[in-house]
Structure formats: structure tokens, C-alpha cells
C-alpha positions in Angstrom: 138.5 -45.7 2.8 139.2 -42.1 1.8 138.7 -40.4 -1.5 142.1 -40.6 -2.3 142.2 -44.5 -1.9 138.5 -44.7 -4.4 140.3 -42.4 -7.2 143.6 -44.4 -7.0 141.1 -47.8 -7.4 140.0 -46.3 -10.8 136.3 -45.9 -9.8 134.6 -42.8 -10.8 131.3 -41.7 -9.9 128.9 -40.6 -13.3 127.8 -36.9 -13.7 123.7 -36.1 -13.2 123.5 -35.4 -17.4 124.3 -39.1 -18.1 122.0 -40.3 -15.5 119.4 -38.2 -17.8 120.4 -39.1 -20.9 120.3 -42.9 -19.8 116.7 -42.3 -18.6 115.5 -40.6 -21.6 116.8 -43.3 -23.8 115.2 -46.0 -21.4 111.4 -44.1 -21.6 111.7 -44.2 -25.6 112.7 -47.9 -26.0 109.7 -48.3 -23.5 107.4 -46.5 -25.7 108.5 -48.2 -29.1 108.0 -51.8 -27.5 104.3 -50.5 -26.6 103.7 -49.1 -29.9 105.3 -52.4 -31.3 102.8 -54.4 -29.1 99.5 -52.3 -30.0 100.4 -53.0 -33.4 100.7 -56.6 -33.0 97.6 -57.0 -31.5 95.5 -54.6 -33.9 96.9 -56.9 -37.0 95.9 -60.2 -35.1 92.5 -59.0 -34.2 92.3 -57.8 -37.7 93.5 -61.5 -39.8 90.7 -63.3 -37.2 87.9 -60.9 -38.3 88.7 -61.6 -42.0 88.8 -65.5 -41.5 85.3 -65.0 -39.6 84.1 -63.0 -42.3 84.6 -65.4 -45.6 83.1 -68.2 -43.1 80.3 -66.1 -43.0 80.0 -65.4 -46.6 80.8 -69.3 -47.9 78.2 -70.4 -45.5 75.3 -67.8 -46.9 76.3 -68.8 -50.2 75.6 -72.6 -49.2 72.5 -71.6 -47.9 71.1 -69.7 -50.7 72.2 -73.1 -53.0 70.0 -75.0 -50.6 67.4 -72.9 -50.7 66.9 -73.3 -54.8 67.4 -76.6 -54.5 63.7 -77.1 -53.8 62.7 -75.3 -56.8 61.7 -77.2 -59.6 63.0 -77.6 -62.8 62.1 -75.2 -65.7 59.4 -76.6 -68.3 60.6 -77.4 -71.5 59.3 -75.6 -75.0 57.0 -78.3 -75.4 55.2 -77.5 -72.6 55.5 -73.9 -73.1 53.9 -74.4 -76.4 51.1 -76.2 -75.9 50.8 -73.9 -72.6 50.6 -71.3 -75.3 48.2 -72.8 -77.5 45.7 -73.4 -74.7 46.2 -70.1 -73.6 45.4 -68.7 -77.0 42.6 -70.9 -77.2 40.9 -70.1 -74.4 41.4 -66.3 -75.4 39.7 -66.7 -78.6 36.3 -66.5 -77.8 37.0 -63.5 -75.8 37.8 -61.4 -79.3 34.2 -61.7 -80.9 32.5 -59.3 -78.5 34.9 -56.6 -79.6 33.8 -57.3 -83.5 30.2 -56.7 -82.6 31.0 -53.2 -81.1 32.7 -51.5 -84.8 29.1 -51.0 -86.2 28.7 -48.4 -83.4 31.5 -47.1 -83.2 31.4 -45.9 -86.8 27.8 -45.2 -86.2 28.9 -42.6 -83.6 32.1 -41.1 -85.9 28.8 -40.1 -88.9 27.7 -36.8 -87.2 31.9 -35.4 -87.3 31.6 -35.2 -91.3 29.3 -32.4 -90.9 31.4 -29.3 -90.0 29.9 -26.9 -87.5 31.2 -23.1 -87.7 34.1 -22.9 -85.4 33.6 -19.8 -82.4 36.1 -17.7 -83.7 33.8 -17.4 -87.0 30.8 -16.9 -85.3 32.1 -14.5 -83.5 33.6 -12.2 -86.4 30.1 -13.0 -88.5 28.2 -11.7 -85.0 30.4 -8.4 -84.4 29.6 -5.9 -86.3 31.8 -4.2 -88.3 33.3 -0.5 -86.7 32.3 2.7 -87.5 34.8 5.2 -89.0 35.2 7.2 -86.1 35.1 11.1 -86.7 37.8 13.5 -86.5 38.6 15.5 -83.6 37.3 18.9 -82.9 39.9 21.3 -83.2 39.6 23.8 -80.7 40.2 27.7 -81.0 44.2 28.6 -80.0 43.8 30.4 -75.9 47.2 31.5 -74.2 49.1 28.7 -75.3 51.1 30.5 -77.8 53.9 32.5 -78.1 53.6 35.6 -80.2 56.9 37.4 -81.7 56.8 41.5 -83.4 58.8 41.9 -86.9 59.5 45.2 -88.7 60.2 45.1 -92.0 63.5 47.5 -91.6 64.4 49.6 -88.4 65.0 52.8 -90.5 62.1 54.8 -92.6 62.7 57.7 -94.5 60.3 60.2 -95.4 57.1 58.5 -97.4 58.1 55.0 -95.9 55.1 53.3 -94.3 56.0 50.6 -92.0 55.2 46.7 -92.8 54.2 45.2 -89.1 54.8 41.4 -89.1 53.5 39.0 -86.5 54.1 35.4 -86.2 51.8 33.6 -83.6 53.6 30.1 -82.8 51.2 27.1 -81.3 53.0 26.1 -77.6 50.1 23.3 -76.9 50.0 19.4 -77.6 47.6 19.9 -80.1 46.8 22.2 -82.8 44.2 24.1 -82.1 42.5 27.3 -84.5 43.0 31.1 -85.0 41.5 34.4 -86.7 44.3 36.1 -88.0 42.5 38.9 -88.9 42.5 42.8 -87.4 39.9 41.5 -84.8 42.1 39.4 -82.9 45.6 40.3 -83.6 46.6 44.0 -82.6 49.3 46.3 -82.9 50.2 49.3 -81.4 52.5 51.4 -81.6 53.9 53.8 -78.6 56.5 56.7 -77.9 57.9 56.9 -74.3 54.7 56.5 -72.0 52.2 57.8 -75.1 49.9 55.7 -77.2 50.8 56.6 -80.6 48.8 54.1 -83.1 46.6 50.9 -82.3 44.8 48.9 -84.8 41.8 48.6 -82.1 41.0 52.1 -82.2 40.4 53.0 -86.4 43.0 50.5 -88.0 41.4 49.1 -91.7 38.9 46.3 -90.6 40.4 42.8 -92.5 38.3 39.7 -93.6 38.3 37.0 -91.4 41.2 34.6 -92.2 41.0 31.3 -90.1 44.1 29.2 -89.9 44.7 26.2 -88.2 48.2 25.6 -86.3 49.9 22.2 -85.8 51.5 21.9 -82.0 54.9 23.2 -82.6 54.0 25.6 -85.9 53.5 29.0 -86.4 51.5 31.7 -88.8 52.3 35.1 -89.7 50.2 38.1 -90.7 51.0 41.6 -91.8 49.4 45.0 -91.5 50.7 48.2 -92.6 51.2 51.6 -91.0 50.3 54.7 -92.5 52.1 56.8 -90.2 49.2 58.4 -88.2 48.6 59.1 -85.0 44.9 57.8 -84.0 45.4 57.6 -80.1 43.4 61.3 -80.2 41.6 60.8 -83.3 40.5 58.9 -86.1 40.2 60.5 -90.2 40.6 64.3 -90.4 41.7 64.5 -86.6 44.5 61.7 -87.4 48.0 63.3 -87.3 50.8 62.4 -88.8 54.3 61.7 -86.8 57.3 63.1 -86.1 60.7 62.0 -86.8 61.7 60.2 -84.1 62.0 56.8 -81.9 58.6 54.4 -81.8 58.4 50.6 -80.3 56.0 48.1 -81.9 54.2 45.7 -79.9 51.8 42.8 -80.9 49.2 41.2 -78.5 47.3 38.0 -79.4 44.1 36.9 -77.1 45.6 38.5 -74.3 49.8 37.3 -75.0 51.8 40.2 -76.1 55.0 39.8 -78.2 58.6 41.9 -77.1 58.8 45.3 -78.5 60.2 46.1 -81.2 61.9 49.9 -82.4 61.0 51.8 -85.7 62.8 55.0 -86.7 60.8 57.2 -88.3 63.0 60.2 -90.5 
């Protein structure tokens, strides 16, 4: 038969994408009838587990009932009286050894009434009492200070004498002494490079004049110059100055202050 005579008998043949599609649907419907029979099992396996399980329960439940049914039964309050009552009898005699024991036991509580001196007051009574201590030595004031050079004006006309100022300031932690007097405070007085005036070498000799300094405080002193020039003399050989430009300087045990000017007219 040829071609022509199958296509004029109306039989067709299918194209490959049906074929596909047919097997496709077929693999599905397979796997839903598997799934459908895994199910099926899992929930009969499951309902003949239960039933096994309240068999098991209802037949330890039986069991414990059997097993209480031996027991007998509870006594009644008769009996648990008079169970009581002997008990309580029997107990009785037990109690009269304990009353024979108070005598000594308030025997032994006599010695507490006396009070015995509790450590802590023995201890304050044995202690004695402290001594006031004494005050600290203040020492003398070394290089710990700071020394500063006052005039009491720049400018001094004829018959003027200079007022000389120092302040000595305490630099330490403590406070500590000093002799404010002409023997350990000294001024001098210079031109250019020459020695003018110093109270070291014929200044007027001052009292002693101790003075204590707090850490932090200062004192001052004054001495006054007479215009002279004792650097090559002192008394008659003294001269006098000349008009003209001097610095003041003060020295302490060793610290000297910044210079200061004084114009002489």
C-alpha cells in the first residue's frame, strides 16, 4: 500500500511531542498511585499500633487492681484509738527521766548571772591612754625659696635715699624658719661691672628678727640706702654717688632675686 492510499484511509501517524507528553502524564499518575499507597499503609500501620497500645494500658490497669486486691482493709477509728492510747501509754513512762534532768539544767544556767567584763573592755581598761604627741621641728628655710628686689620708686631726686624691699617666698612643702635680719639678707647695689654698695661690707648691723614662713607664704624686709659708695671704703672714706643709672639686687642663703634699676638725680 502506498502513502497516498494510508492518507486517503484517514490514518495519521502522531508527532514525537505527543508521544512525550503522553509519557510524562503516564510517570505522574504512576507516582500519585505510589504516594497514595505509602499513605495507605503508613495510616493502617498507625490505627493497629493504637489498638495495641490501649490493650496494653487496660490490661496494666487490671493488673495494678489485682495487685491491691491483696491488701487489707484500712482499720477503723476504733482501732486507731485505742492503737493511740496504748501507744501513749507505753510512752509515758519514758517522760519522767527528762523531769529529773531540770534541777541541773538550772543548776548549770547559775554561773551566767554573774557578768564577766566583755574583751573589748578589757582591752580599752588595759591600753593606755596616748601621749599628746609634740609638734614638729620646724627647720631653718635653705634654697627652697624664691626671693624678689622692690624699690620704693625708680626716680630719686637730690636728698632721696632709696627704700630697698625684699620679699623672700617659701617654695617647700613645709614651712620652715628665717633670720630676716642684715646677716642673712643682702643687698647690693652695682653700676655697669662696678660694686657700688653692699650691706655685707659696712651696712647698719639689724637685730635678729626670726620669722616663720608657711609653704606657699612670703615675708618682706626693708633696709635703706644712704647713697654711699662703700665698695672702697667704709665712714670717712665712703663716697657719695653720682647721678646716674644703679640696679639693685637681693641674695638670700645663696638665691639672688632679678635686678632691679634706681635712678639716682
Amino acid at each position: 500500500m502506498q502513502d497516498g492510499e494510508y492518507e486517503e484511509s484517514g490514518y495519521q501517524r502522531e508527532a514525537p511531542e505527543v508521544y512525550r507528553r503522553r509519557r510524562i502524564i503516564a510517570v505522574i499518575l504512576a507516582l500519585l498511585v505510589i504516594i497514595l499507597v505509602v499513605w495507605a499503609v503508613v495510616f493502617a500501620i498507625g490505627k493497629v499500633a493504637a489498638s495495641l497500645g490501649g490493650g496494653g494500658a487496660s490490661s496494666s490497669s487490671s493488673s495494678a487492681t489485682d495487685n491491691f486486691a491483696s491488701f487489707s482493709a484500712r482499720p477503723t477509728s476504733s482501732a486507731s484509738a485505742s492503737g493511740s492510747a496504748s501507744a501513749s501509754a507505753s510512752a509515758s513512762p519514758s517522760g519522767s527521766p527528762s523531769g529529773s534532768n531540770q534541777p541541773s539544767a538550772s543548776g548549770s544556767a547559775s554561773p551566767s548571772d554573774t557578768a564577766s567584763p566583755s574583751p573589748s573592755e578589757s582591752s580599752a581598761e588595759a591600753a593606755p591612754a596616748p601621749k599628746p604627741s609634740e609638734p614638729a621641728k620646724v627647720e631653718a628655710c635653705g634654697s627652697n625659696i624664691q626671693v624678689q628686689a622692690a624699690v620704693d620708686k625708680k626716680t630719686f631726686g637730690p636728698g632721696e635715699n632709696p627704700v630697698m624691699t625684699a620679699t623672700i617666698k617659701n617654695t617647700a612643702q613645709n614651712p620652715c624658719t628665717m633670720d630676716l635680719s642684715s646677716a642673712k639678707v643682702t643687698y647690693d647695689i652695682t653700676s655697669g661691672p662696678a660694686d657700688v654698695y653692699s650691706t655685707n661690707n659696712c651696712g647698719p648691723a639689724t637685730a635678729p628678727k626670726e620669722a616663720t614662713i608657711q609653704p606657699g607664704a612670703s615675708e618682706t624686709t626693708s633696709q635703706s640706702w644712704d647713697r654711699t659708695i662703700n665698695s672702697v671704703g667704709c665712714g670717712a672714706a665712703s663716697q657719695s654717688v653720682q647721678p646716674g643709672y644703679y640696679w639693685l639686687t637681693v641674695s638670700v642663703n645663696g638665691v639672688p632675686s632679678e635686678r632691679q634699676p634706681i635712678v639716682i638725680q
